[in-house]
C-alpha positions in Angstrom: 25.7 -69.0 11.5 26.4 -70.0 14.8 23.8 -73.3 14.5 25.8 -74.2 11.4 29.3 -74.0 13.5 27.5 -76.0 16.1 25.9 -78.6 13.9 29.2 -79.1 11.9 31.2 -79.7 15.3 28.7 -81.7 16.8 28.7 -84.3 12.8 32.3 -84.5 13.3 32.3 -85.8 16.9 29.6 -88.3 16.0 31.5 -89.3 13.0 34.8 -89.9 14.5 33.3 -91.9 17.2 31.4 -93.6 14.6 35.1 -94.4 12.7 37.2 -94.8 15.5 38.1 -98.4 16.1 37.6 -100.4 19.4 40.8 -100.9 21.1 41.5 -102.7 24.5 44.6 -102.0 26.7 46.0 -104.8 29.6 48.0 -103.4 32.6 49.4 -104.2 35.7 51.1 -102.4 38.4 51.1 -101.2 42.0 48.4 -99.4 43.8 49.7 -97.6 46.3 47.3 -96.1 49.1 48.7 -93.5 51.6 47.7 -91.3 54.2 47.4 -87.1 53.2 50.5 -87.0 54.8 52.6 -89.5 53.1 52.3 -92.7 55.2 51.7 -95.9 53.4 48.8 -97.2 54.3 48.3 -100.4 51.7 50.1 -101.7 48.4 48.3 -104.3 46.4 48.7 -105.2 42.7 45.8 -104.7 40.1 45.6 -106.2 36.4 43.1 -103.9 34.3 41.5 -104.2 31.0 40.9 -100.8 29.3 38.1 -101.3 26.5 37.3 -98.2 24.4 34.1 -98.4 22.5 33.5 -95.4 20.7 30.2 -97.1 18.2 28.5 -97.2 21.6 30.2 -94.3 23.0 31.5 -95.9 26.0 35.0 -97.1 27.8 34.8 -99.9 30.5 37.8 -100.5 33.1 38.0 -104.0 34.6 40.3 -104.2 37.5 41.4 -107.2 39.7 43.0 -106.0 42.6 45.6 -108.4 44.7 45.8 -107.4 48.3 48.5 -108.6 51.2 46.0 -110.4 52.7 45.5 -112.3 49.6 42.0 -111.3 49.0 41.1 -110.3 45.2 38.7 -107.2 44.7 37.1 -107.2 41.2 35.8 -103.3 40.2 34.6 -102.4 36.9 34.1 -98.7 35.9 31.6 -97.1 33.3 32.2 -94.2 31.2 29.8 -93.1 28.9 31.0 -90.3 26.7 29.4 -87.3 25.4 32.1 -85.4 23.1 34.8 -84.5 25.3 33.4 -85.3 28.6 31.9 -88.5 29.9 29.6 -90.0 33.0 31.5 -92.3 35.1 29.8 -94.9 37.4 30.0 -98.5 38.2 27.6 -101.4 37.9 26.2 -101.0 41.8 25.8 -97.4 41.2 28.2 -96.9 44.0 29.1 -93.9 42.6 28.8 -91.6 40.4 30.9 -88.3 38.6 31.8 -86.7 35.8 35.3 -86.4 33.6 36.5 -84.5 31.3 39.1 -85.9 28.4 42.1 -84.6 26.8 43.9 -84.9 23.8 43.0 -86.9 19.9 39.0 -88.1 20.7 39.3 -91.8 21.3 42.9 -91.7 22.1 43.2 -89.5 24.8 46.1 -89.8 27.3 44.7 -87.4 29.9 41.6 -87.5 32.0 40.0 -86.1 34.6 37.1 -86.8 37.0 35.4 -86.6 40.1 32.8 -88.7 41.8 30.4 -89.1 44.7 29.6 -91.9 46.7 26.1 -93.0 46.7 26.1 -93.4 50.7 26.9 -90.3 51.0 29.9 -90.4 52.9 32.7 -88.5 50.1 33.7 -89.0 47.1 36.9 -89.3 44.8 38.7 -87.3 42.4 41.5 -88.2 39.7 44.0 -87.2 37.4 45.3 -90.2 34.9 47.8 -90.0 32.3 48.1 -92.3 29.5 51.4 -92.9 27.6 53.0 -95.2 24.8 53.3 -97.6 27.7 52.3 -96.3 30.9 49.2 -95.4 32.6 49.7 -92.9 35.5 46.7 -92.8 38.2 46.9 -90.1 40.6 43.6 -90.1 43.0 42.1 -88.1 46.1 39.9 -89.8 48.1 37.4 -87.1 50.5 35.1 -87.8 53.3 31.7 -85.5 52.8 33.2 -82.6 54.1 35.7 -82.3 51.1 38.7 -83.4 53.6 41.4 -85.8 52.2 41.2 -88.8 53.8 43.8 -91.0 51.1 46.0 -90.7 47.8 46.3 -93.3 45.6 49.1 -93.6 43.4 49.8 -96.2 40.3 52.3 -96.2 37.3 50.7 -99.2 35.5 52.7 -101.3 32.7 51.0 -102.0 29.6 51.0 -106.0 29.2 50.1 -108.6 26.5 46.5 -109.5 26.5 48.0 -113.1 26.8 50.0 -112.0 29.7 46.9 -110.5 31.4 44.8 -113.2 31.2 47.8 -115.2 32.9 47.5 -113.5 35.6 43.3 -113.0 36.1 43.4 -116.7 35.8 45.5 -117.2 38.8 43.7 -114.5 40.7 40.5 -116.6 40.7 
């Protein structure tokens, strides 16, 4: 009984990622970094794309990051999702975590994760919340003994995918 229970929940995750449709989100917003205690430490301005693809089973996050001294940092982030958890990693293997989702499968509008960086030297963990028109990124930045060492904070806008290419364009 249990194996039938088990084999019937783990059909229907397959199945709605198999039926859920690809969808793609364009943002933009501040990043702000501060110390633990409060003190701002930088501001930039990042455009993302958020591309959910559940018939591979995977979200990628491509972020262009505008900084006061008028560099641009390019990231891009790689979940792979397993039901209602997922892998998280970037191209360089810089890092690597794990997450955990919440809400509809393939619509969630809150996550979880936490990562480690590859060198060794800490790691990162988050809290993001996803609304009708806002993505909310809360993050804790460690050194390798667990101690804080920045926040991030972002309340990103959704934007037109015309407005957010705009705006990648000017960054190059």
């Amino acid at each position: 009984m249990r194996f039938a229970v088990f084999a019937a929940i783990l059909f229907s995750t397959v199945l709605r990622a198999e039926t859920a449709p690809e969808s793609t989100l364009y943002l933009v917003g501040e990043m702000r970094t501060t110390s633990p205690t409060g003190a701002l430490l930088e501001s930039s301005v990042a455009v993302i794309k958020r591309r959910v693809i559940p018939a591979e089973r995977r979200i990628e996050i491509t972020s262009h990051e505008l900084k006061v001294d008028k560099s641009v940092a390019k990231r891009t982030t790689l979940m792979n999702v397993n039901g209602p958890e997922y892998v998280v990693t970037d191209p360089e293997n810089s890092y690597k975590g794990t997450g955990a989702w919440f809400g509809k499968p393939w619509a969630w509008e809150h996550w979880k994760y936490e990562a480690k960086f590859a060198n060794g030297y800490g790691g990162l963990e988050g809290d993001d919340h996803l609304s009708h028109h806002t993505l909310t990124i809360r993050k804790r930045y460690f050194d390798k003994s667990g101690k804080t060492t920045k926040l991030v904070h972002a309340d990103m806008e959704m934007i037109s995918q015309q407005a957010y290419e705009i705006l990648v364009n000017k960054l190059k």
